[in-house]
C-alpha positions in Angstrom: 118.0 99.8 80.7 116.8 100.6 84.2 115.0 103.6 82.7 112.9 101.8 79.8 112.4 99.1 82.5 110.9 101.4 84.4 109.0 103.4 81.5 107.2 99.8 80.6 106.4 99.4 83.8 104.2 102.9 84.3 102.9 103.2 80.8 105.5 105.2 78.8 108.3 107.5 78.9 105.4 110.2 79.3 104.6 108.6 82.6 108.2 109.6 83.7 108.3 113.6 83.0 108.4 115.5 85.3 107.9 112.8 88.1 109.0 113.1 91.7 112.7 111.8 92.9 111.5 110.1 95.7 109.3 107.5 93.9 112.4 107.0 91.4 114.3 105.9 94.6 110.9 104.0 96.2 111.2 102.3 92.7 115.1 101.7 92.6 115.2 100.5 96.5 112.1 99.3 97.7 112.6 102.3 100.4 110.2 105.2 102.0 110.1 108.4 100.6 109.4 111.1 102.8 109.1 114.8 101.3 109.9 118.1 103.6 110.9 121.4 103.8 113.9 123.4 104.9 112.4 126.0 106.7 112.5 126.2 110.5 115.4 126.4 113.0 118.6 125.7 111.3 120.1 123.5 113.9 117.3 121.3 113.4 117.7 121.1 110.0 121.6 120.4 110.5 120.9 118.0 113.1 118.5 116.0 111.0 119.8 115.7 108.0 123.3 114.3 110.0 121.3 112.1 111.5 119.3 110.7 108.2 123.0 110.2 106.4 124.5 108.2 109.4 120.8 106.3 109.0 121.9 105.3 105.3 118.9 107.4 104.1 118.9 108.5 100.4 118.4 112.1 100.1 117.6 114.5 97.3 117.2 118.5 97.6 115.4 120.8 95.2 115.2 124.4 94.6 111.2 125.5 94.0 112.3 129.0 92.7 112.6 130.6 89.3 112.3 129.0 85.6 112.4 125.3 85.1 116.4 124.1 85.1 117.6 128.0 84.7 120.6 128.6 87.1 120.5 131.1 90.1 123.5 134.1 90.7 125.4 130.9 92.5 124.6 128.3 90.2 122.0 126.1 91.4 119.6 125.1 89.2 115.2 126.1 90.0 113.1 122.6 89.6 116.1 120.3 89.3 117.1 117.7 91.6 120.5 117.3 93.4 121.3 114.7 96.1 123.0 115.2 99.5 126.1 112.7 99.7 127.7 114.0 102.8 128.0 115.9 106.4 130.7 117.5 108.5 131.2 119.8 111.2 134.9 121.6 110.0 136.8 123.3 112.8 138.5 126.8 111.2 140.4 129.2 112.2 137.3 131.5 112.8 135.4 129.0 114.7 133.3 125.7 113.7 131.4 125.7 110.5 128.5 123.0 109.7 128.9 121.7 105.7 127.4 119.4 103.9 127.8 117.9 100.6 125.4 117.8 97.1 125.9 116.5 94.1 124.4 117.7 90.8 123.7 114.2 88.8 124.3 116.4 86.0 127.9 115.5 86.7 128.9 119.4 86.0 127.2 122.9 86.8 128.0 123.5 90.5 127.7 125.6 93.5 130.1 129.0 92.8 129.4 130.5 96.2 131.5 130.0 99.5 133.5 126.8 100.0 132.8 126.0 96.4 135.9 123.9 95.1 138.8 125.9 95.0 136.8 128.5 97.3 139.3 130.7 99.8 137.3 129.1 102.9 139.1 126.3 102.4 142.7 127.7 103.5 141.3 128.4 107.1 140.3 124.7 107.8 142.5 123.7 110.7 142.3 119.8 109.5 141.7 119.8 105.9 143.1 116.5 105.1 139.9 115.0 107.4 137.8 116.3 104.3 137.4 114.6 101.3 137.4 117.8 98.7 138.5 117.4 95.4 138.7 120.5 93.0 136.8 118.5 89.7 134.4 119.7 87.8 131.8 116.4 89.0 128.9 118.1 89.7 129.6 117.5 93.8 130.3 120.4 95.9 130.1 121.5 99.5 128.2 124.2 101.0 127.7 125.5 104.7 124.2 124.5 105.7 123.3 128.5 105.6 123.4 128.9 102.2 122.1 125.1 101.7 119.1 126.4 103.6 118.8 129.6 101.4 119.0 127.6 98.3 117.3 125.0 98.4 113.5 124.4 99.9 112.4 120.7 99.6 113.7 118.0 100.7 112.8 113.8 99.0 114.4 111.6 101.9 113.8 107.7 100.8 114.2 105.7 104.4 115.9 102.1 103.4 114.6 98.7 105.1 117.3 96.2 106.0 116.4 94.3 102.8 117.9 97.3 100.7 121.6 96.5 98.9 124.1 98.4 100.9 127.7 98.3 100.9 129.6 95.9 102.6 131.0 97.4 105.7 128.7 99.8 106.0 126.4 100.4 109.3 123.0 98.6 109.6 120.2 99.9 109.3 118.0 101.1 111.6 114.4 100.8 110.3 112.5 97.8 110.9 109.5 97.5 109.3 106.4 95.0 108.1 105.0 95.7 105.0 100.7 94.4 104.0 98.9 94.9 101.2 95.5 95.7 100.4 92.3 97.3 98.4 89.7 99.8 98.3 86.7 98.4 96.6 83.3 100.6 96.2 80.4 99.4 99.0 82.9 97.0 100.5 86.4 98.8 101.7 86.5 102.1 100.5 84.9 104.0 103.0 86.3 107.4 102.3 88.0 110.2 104.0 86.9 110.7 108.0 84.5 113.1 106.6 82.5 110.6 104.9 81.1 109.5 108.7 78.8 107.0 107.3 81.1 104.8 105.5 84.2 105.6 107.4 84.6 102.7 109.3 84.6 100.3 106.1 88.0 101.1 105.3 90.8 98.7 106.3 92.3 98.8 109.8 95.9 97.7 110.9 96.7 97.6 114.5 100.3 98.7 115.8 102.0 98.0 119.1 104.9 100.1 120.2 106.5 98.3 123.2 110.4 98.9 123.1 111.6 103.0 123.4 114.3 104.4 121.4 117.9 104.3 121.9 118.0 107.9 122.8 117.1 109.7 126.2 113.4 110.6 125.1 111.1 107.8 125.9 109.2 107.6 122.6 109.2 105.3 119.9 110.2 106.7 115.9 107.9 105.6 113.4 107.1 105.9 110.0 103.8 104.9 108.2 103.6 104.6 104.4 100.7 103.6 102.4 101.1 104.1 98.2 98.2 103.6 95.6 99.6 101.2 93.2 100.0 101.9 89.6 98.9 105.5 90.1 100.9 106.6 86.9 98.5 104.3 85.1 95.2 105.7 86.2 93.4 108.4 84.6 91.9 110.0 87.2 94.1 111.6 90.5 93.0 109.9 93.8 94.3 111.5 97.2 95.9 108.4 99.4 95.1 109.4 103.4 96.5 107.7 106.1 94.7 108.2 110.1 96.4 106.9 113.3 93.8 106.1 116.2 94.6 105.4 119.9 94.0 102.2 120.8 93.3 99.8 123.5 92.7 96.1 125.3 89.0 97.0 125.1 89.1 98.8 121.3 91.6 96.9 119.1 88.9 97.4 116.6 87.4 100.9 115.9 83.5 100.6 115.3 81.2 102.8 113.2 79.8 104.1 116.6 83.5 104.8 118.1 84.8 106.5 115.5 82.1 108.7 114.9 82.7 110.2 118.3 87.0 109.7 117.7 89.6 112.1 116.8 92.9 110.6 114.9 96.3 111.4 117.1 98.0 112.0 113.8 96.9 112.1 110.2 98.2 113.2 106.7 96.9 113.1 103.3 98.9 112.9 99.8 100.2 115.8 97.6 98.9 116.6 94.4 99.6 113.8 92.0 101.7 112.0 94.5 100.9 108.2 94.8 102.2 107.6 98.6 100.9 109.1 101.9 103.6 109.4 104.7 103.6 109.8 108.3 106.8 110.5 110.4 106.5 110.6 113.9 107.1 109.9 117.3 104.5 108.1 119.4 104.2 106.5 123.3 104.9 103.4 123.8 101.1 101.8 123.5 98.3 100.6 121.0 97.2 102.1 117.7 95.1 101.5 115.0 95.8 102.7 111.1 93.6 103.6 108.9 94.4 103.8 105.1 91.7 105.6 102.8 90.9 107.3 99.4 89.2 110.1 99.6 86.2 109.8 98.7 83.7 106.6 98.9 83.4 106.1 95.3 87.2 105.9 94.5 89.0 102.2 94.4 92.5 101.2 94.0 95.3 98.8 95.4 97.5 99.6 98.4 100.5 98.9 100.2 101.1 99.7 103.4 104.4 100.0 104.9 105.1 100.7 109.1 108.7 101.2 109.9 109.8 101.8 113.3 113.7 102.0 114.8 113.1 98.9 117.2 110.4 96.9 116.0 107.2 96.8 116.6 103.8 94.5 116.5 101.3 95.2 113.7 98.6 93.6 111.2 95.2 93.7 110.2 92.8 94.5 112.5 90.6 91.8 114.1 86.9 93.4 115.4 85.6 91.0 118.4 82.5 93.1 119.1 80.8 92.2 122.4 77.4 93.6 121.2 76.3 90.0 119.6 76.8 88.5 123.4 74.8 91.2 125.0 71.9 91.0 122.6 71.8 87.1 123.5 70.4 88.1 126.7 67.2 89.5 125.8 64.1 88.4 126.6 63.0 85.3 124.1 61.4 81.7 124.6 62.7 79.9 128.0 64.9 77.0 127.2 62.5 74.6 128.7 59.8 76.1 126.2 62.1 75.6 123.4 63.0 72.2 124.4 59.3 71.3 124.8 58.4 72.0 121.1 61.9 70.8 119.7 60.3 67.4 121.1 56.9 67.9 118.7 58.8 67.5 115.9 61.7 65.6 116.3 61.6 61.6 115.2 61.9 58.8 117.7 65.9 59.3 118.5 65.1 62.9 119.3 66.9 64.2 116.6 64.9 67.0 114.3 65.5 66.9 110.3 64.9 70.1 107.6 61.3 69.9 107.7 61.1 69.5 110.9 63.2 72.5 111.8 61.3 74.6 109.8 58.2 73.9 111.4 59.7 74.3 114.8 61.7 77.9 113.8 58.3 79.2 112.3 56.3 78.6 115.4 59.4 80.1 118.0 59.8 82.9 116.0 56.0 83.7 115.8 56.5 84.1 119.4 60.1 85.7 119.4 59.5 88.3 116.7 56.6 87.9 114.4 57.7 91.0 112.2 61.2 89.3 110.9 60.9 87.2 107.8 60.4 83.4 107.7 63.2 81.2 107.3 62.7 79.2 104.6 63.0 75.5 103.8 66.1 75.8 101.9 67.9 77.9 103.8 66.6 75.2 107.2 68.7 72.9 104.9 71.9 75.0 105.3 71.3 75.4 109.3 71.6 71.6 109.6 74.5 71.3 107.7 76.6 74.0 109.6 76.2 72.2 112.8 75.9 69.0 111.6 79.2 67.4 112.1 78.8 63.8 111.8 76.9 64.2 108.3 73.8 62.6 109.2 70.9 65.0 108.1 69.9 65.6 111.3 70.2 68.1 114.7 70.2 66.3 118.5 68.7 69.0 121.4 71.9 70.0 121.9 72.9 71.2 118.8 69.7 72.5 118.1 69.8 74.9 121.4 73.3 75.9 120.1 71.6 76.9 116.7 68.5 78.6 118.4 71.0 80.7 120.9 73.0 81.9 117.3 69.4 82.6 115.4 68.5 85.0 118.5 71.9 86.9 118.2 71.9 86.8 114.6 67.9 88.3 114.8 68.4 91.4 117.2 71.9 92.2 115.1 69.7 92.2 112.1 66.9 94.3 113.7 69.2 96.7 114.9 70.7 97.6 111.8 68.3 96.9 108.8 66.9 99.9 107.7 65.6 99.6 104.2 62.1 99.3 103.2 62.6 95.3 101.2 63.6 94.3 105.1 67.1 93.6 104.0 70.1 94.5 105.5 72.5 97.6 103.6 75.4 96.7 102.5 76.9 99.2 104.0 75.8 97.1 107.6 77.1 93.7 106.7 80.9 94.7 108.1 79.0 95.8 110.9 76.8 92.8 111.7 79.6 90.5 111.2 81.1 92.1 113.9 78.3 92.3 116.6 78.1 88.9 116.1 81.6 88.9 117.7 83.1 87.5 114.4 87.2 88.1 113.1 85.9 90.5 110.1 88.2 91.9 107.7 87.7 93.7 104.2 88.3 89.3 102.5 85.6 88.5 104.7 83.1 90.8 104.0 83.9 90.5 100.5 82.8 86.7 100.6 79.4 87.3 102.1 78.6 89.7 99.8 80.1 87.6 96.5 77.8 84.2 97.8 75.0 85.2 99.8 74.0 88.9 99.1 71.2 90.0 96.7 72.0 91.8 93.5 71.7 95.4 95.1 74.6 93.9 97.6 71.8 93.6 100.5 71.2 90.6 102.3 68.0 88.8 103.2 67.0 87.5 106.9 67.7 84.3 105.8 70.6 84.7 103.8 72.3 86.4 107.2 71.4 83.9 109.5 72.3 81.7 107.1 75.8 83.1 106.9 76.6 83.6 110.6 76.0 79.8 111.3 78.6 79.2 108.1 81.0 81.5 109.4 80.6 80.5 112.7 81.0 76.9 112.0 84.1 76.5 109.5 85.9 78.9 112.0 85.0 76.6 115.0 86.4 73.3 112.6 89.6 75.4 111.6 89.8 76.6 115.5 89.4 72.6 117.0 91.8 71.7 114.2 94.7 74.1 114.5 95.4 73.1 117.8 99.0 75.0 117.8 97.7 77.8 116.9 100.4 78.2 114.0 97.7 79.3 111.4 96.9 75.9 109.4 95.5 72.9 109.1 95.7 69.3 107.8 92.6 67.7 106.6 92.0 64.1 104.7 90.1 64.0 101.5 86.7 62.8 103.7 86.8 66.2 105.6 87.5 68.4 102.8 84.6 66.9 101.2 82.5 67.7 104.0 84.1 70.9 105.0 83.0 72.1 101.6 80.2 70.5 100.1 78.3 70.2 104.0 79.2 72.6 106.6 
């Protein structure tokens, strides 16, 4: 049942063959799979698969040699799956011997080498009734790690959460882990592998804080980083999933185009052929990082989860970009406020408060002065500057409101005349991400998406206007939610009067 269940799911029983045994145990457990090889010292490869089993990790071992499912001099079987159930160090009368125990799912065709069941090694165990061997023809055997090494050459290690069903009694586990998901969409998240310098900084970013060490002597902290392409069995085309990790900082908890241009990742790895999940295993100082999930090229889109499991816990979540640029760029030279508030008074009404025509008179003649080469802002979009700042709903700015809107139009101006770069005046798409953050804005991949869905044109540019017009918006709905989340828990309670106004005049 579990099998057609999980045929449906992918497509068809075609979608199935030949598949890989840790995304069967990904799908079965919700785990981390984790492929690697058995090459390299063998203590180390004794020592950590010990250490995995006492984990609670699910682990499977293959043979890459000979003819699909034909059986070696010893009977293991090339391109077939078993699973290790089982480690022990055996005292003997020759000295200590490191075993560990596999099971063919096959439920028969085992291991005929040494301490196969029945095997003579076993009448020089000092202790044999610590071991649990039984002479049946079940498919499980045991094998000293030697010979495991010699046969077999992969390893599929799925790492369980503490969600996962164990049984009761056993040890918990020790990954803890927070789990986000995500897209890549083409000209908006999908920025590409690091090669792709241009667009690299588009896709998403997830910052990590390691604070506590390990329980061991060695002052690091274990981590694991996952990120899968969802329903990769039902795409046509192969994507590569790539995964980055970036140092971070206080002053960098966001990594610009212009930083990462000049930035080397402190760890990265890309997906197999065919595979659907990217995985990092690792050890890192205690500190700040940011992740960086991407496709591999910029035209490729798909769905993502992202999972970051670490032995003690850790802080992590999407990136937030508070650029200082938009600040700086405030400061250059432009009208003096008593110039400003001089001609604010030439067309304001009688209460000194300045209405849509009004305003568009007075913006056309400061930015005459300011920059005469951006575009004018038009009448309509005047209309929209009101409403953003106008809180009361009357139709209408005060001086004080209207130097706060001035002081935004003149950040909003240099961040568009620094980036725009196309011949129409219009700024890329490829810049918005980056303009919302100079402008010192939270942007993430939702955001940026917005802008593009309700003010950009149909090549995905934006206009002067339609920027300016969208920093105030942002700017303002963020200040409202901001005033009214007081707590700071994350949401808000509004009457039917402010909804009203929050969305038909903000």
């Amino acid at each position: 049942m579990m099998e057609s269940s999980d045929s449906r799911l992918k497509g068809g029983y075609s979608a199935l063959q030949l598949g890989f045994a840790g995304e069967a145990l990904v799908d079965m457990t919700g785990g981390v799979a984790q492929t690697c090889y058995t090459n390299g010292p063998l203590n180390m490869l004794w020592v950590s698969l010990s250490h995995l089993l006492q984990q609670g990790a699910l682990t499977c071992c293959g043979n890459t040699e000979g003819e699909l499912e034909m059986a070696n001099s010893l009977g293991i079987l090339s391109h077939h799956m078993y699973s290790v159930t089982g480690a022990k160090q055996v005292q003997t009368l020759h000295g200590s011997v490191s075993l560990l125990r596999v099971r063919n799912p096959w439920g028969h065709t085992e291991w005929s080498g040494p301490w196969r069941d029945g095997g003579s090694e076993w009448l020089s165990v000092i202790n044999i009734k610590e071991i649990e061997v039984e002479n049946l023809e079940d498919g499980e055997f045991w094998m000293d790690v030697e010979d495991f090494q010699k046969n077999f050459q992969v390893l599929e290690i799925c790492h369980l959460g503490p969600e996962s069903l164990s049984q009761i009694g056993s040890v918990a586990r020790p990954w803890e882990y927070v789990t986000y998901e995500g897209c890549w969409l083409k000209d908006i998240s999908s920025g590409g592998s690091i090669e792709c310098k241009d667009h690299f900084w588009m896709n998403p970013q997830y910052t990590l804080s390691l604070v506590t060490e390990d329980t061991d002597s060695n002052p690091m902290c274990s981590i694991i980083v996952s990120v899968m392409l969802k329903h990769k069995r039902l795409k046509a085309k192969d994507m590569r999933v790539m995964c980055y990790i970036f140092q971070g900082n206080e002053d960098h908890v966001y990594l610009s185009q212009e930083i990462l241009q000049c930035s080397q990742p402190v760890l990265s790895v890309s997906s197999c052929d065919k595979k659907r999940e990217a995985v990092l295993s690792t050890s890192l100082p205690p500190g700040r990082y940011i992740i960086i999930p991407s496709l591999e090229t910029t035209s490729d889109e798909g769905e993502f989860l992202i999972r970051i499991l670490t032995e003690k816990g850790s802080s992590a979540r999407p990136t937030d970009s508070k650029a200082a640029c938009g600040e700086s760029a405030a400061q250059s030279v432009r009208p003096t406020d008593e110039q400003c508030h001089s001609r604010f008074l030439l067309f304001s009404d009688q209460d000194g408060r300045i209405t849509n025509e009004g305003l568009h008179h007075l913006l056309t003649s400061l930015m005459k002065d300011f920059d005469p080469l951006l575009p004018e802002i038009t009448m309509e979009s005047c209309c929209r500057l009101i409403a953003s700042l106008d809180t009361s709903a009357e139709g209408a700015l005060c001086w004080e409101q209207f130097d706060r809107l001035w002081k935004n139009i003149i950040t909003g101006s240099l961040i568009f005349s620094n980036l725009q770069s196309s011949k129409d005046r219009n700024l890329d798409k490829d810049q918005i991400g980056a303009a919302l953050q100079s402008a010192g804005l939270i942007t993430d991949n939702f955001l940026v998406r917005l802008v593009q869905l309700r003010y950009a044109d149909k090549d995905g540019s934006l206009s002067y206007s339609a920027f300016i017009c969208c920093l105030l918006k942002i700017k303002a709905v963020t200040g409202m939610f901001e005033v009214a989340d007081s707590t700071g828990s994350g949401t808000v309670s509004l009457n039917y009067h402010q909804w009203l106004q929050l969305a038909l005049y903000s």
